[in-house]
N, CA, C and O of each residue as an XYZ file, in Angstrom:
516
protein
N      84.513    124.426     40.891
C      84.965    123.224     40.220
C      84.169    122.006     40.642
O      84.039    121.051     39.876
N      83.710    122.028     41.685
C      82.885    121.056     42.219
C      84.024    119.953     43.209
O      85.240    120.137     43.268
N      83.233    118.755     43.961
C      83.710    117.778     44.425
C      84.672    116.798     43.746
O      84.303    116.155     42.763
N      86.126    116.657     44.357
C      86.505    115.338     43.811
C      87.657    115.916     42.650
O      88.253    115.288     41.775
N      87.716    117.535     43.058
C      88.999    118.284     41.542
C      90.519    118.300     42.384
O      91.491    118.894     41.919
N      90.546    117.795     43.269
C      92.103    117.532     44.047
C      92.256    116.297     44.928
O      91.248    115.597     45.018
N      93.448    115.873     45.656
C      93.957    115.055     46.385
C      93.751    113.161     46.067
O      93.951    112.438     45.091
N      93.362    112.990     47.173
C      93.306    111.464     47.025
C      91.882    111.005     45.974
O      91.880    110.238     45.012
N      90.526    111.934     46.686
C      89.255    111.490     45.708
C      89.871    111.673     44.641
O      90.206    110.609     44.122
N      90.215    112.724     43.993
C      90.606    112.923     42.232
C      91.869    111.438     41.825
O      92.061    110.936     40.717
N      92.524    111.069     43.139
C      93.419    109.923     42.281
C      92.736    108.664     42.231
O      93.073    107.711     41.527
N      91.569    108.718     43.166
C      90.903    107.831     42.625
C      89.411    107.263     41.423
O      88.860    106.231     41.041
N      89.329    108.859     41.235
C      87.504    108.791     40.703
C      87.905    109.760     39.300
O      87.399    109.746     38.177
N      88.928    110.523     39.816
C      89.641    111.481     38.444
C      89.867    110.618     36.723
O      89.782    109.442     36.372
N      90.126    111.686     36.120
C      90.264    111.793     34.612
C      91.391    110.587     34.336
O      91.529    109.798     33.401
N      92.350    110.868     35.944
C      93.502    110.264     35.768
C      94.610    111.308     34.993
O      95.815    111.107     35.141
N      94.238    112.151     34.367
C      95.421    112.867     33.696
C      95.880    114.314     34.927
O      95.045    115.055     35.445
N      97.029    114.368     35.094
C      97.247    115.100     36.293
C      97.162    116.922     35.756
O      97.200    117.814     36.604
N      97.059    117.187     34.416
C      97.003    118.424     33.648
C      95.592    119.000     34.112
O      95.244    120.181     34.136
N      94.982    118.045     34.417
C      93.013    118.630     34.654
C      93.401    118.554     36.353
O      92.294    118.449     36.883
N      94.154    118.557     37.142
C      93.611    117.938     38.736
C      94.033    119.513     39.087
O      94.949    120.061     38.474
N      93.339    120.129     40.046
C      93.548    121.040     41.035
C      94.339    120.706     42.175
O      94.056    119.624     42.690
N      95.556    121.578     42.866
C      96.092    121.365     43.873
C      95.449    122.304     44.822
O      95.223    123.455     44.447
N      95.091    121.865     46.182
C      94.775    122.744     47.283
C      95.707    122.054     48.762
O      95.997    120.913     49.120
N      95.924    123.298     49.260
C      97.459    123.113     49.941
C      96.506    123.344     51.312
O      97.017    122.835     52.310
N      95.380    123.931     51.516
C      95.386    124.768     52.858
C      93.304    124.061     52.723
O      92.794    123.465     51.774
N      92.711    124.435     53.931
C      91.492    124.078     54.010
C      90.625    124.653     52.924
O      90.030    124.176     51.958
N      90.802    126.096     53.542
C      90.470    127.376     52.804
C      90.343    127.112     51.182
O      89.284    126.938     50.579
N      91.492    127.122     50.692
C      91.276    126.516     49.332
C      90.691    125.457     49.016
O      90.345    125.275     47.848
N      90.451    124.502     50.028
C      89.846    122.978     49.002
C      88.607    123.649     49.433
O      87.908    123.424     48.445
N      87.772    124.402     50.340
C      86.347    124.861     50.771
C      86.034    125.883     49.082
O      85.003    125.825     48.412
N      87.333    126.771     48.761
C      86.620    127.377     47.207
C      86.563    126.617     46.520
O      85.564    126.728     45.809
N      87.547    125.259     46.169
C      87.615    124.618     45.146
C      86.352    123.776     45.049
O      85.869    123.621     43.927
N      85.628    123.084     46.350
C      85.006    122.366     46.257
C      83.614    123.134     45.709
O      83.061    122.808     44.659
N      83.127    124.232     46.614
C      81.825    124.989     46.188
C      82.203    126.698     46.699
O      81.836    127.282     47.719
N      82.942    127.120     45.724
C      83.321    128.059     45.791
C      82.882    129.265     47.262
O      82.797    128.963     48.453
N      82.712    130.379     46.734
C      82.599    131.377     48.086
C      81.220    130.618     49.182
O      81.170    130.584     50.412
N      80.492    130.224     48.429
C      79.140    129.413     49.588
C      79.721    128.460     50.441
O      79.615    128.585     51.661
N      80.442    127.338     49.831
C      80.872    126.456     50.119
C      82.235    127.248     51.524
O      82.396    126.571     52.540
N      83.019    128.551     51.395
C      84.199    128.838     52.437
C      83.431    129.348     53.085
O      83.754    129.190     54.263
N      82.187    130.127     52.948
C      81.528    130.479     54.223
C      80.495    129.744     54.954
O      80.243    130.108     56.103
N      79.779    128.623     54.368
C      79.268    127.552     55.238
C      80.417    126.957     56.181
O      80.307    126.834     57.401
N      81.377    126.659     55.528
C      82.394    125.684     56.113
C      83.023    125.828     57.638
O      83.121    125.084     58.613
N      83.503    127.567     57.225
C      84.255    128.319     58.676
C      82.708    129.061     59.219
O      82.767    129.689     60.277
N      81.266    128.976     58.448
C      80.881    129.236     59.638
C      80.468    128.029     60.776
O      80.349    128.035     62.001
N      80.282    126.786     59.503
C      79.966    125.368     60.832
C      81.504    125.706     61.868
O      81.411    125.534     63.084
N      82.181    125.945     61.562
C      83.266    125.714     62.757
C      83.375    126.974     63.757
O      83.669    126.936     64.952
N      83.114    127.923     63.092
C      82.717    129.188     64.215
C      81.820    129.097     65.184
O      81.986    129.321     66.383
N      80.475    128.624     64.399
C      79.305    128.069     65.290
C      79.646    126.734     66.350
O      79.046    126.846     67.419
N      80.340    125.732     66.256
C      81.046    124.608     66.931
C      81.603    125.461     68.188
O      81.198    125.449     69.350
N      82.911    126.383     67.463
C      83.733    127.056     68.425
C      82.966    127.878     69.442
O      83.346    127.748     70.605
N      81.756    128.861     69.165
C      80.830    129.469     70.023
C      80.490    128.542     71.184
O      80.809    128.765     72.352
N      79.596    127.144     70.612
C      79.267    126.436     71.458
C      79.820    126.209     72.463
O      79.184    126.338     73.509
N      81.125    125.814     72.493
C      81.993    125.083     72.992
C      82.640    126.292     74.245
O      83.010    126.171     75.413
N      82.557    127.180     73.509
C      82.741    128.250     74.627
C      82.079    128.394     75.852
O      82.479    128.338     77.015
N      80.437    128.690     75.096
C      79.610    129.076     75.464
C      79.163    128.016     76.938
O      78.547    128.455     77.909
N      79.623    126.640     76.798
C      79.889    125.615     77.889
C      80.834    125.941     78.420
O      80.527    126.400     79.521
N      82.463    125.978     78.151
C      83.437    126.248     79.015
C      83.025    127.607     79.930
O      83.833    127.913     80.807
N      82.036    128.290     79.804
C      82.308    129.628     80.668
C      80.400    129.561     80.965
O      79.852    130.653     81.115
N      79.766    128.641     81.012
C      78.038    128.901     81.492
C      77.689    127.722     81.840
O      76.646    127.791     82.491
N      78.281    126.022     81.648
C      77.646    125.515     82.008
C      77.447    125.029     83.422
O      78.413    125.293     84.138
N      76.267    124.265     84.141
C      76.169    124.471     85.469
C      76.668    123.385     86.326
O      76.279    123.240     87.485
N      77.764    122.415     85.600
C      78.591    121.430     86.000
C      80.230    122.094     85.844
O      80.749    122.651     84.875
N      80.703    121.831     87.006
C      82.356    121.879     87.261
C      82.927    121.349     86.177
O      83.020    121.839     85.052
N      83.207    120.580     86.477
C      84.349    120.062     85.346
C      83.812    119.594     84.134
O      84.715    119.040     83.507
N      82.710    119.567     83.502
C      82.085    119.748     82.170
C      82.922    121.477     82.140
O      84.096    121.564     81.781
N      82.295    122.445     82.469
C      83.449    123.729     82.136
C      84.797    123.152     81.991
O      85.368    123.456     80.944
N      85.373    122.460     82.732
C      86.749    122.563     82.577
C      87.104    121.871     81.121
O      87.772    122.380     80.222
N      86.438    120.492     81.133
C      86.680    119.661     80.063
C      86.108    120.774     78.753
O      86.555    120.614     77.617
N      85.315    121.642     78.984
C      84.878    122.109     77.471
C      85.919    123.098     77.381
O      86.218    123.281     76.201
N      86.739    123.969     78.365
C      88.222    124.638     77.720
C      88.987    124.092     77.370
O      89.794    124.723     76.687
N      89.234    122.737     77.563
C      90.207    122.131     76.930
C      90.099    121.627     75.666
O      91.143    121.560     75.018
N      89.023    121.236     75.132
C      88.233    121.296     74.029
C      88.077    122.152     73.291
O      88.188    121.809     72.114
N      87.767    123.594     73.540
C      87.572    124.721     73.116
C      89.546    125.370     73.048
O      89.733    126.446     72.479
N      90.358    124.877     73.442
C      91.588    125.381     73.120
C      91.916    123.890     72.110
O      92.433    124.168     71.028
N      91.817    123.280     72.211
C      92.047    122.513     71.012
C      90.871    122.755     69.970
O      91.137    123.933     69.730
N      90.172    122.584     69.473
C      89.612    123.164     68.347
C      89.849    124.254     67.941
O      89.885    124.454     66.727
N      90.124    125.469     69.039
C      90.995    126.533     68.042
C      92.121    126.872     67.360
O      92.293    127.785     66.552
N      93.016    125.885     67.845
C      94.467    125.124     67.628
C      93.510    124.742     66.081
O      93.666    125.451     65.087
N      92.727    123.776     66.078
C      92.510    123.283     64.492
C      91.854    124.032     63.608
O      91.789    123.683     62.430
N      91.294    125.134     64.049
C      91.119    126.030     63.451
C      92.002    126.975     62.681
O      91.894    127.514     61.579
N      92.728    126.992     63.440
C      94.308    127.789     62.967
C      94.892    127.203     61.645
O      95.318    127.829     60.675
N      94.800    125.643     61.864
C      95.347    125.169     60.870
C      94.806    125.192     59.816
O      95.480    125.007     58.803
N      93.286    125.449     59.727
C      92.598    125.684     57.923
C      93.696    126.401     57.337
O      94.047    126.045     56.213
N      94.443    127.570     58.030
C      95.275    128.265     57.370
C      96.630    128.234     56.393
O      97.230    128.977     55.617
N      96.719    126.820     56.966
C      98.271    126.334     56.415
C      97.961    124.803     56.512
O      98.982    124.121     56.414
N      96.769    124.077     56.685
C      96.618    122.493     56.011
C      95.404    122.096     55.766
O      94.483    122.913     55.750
N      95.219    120.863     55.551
C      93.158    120.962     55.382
C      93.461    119.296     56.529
O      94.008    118.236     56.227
N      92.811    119.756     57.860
C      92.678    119.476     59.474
C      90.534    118.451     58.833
O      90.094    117.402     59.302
N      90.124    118.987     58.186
C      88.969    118.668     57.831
C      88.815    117.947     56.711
O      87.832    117.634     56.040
N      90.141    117.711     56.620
C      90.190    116.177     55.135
C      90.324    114.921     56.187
O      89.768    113.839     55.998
N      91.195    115.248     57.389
C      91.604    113.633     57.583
C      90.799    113.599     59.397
O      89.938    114.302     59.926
N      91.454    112.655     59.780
C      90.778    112.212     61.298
C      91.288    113.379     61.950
O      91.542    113.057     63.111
N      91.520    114.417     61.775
C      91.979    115.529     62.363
C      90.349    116.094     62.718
O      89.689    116.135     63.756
N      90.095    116.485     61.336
C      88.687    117.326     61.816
C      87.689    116.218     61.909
O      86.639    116.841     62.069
N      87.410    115.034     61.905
C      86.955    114.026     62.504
C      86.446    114.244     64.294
O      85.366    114.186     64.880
N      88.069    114.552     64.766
C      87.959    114.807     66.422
C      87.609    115.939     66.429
O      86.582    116.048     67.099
N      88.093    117.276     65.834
C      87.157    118.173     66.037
C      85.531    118.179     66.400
O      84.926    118.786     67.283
N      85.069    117.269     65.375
C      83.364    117.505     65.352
C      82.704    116.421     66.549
O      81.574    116.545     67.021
N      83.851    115.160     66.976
C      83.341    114.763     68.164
C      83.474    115.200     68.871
O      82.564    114.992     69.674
N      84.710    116.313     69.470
C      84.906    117.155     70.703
C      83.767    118.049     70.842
O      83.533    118.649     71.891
N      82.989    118.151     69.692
C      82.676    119.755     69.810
C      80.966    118.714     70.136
O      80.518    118.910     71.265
N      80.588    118.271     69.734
C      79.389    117.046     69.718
C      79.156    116.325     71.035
O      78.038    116.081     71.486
N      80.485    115.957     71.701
C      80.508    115.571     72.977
C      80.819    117.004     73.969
O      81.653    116.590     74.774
N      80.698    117.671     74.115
C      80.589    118.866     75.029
C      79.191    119.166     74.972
O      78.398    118.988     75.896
N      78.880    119.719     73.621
C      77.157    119.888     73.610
C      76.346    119.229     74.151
O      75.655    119.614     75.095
N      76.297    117.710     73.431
C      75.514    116.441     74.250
C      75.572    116.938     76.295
O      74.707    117.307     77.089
N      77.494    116.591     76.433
C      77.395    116.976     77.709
C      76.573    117.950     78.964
O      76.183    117.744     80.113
N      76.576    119.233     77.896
C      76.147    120.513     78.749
C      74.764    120.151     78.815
O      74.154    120.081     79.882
N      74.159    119.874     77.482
C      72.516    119.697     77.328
C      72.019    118.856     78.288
O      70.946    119.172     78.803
N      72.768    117.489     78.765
C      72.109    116.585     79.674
C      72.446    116.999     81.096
O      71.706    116.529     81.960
N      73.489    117.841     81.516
C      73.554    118.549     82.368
C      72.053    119.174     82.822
O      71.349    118.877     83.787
N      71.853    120.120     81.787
C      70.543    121.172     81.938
C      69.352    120.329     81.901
O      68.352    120.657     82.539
N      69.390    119.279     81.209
C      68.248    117.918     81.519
C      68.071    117.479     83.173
O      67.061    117.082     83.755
N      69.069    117.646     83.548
C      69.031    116.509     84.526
C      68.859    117.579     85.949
O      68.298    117.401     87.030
N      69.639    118.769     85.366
C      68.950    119.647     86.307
C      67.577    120.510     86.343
O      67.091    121.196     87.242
N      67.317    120.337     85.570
C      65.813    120.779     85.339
C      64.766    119.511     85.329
O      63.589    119.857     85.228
N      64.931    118.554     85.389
C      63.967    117.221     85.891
C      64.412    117.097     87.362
O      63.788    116.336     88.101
N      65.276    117.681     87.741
C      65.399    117.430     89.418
C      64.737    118.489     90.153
O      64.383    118.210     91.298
N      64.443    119.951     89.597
C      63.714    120.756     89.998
C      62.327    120.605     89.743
O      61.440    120.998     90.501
N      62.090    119.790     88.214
C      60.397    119.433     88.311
C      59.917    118.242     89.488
O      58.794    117.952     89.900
N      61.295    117.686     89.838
C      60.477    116.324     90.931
C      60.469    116.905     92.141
O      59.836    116.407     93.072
N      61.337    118.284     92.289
C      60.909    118.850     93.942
C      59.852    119.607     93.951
O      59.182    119.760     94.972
N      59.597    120.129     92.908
C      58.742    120.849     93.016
C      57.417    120.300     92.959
O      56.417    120.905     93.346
N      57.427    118.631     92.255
C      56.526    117.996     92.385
C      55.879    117.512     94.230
O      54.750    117.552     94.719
N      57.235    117.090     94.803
C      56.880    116.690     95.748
C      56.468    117.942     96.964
O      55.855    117.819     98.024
N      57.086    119.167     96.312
C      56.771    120.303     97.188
C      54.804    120.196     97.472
O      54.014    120.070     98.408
N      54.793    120.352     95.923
C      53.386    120.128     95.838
C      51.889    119.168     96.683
O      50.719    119.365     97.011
N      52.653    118.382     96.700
C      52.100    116.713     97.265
C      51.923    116.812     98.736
O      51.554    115.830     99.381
């Protein structure tokens, strides 16, 4: 059906006649409605791929409590994950915080591995010297 066939965009940019508007109750459905089967499997895979990440820090990265802070992160985003099932979490400031939780862990871990790997090039510099 394309962009803009349910909720608030359609009451505002719509036909206006409510006989043409699509209802979608759950994520899942506004992801077919918007760009059908491409559109539900890009969607849950950006959030699968998010959820990996986020793991993949809570249980490897080489800072303490960056792990800790990314399980807590990583149990809340799967909490909003749950909900594609029964609301759309990725219409409002819901999945908003999702994509900064998941954005601020990454950033986190990465400058972690920055900062520890420029501290091993300056000893090893001075090993050198």
């Amino acid at each position: 059906s394309g962009l803009g066939r349910y909720g608030q965009v359609y009451s505002y940019f719509g036909s206006g006649f409510r006989d043409d508007m699509t209802y979608a109750e759950t994520q899942i459905s506004a992801w077919i409605i918007d760009g059908g089967l491409a559109m539900l499997i890009l969607g849950l895979g950006a959030v699968v791929v998010a959820l990996a990440d986020t793991l993949r820090v809570a249980r490897k990265c080489p800072h303490p409590v960056i792990r800790e802070w990314a399980a807590g992160v990583f149990a809340i985003n799967v909490s909003l994950f749950f909900i594609c099932f029964g609301q759309m979490p990725f219409l409002t400031n819901t999945g908003q915080q999702f994509w900064l939780l998941a954005a601020l862990t990454h950033a986190a871990d990465r400058w972690v591995r920055q900062q520890m790997k420029a501290q091993a090039n300056m000893q090893r510099a001075v090993g050198m010297a």
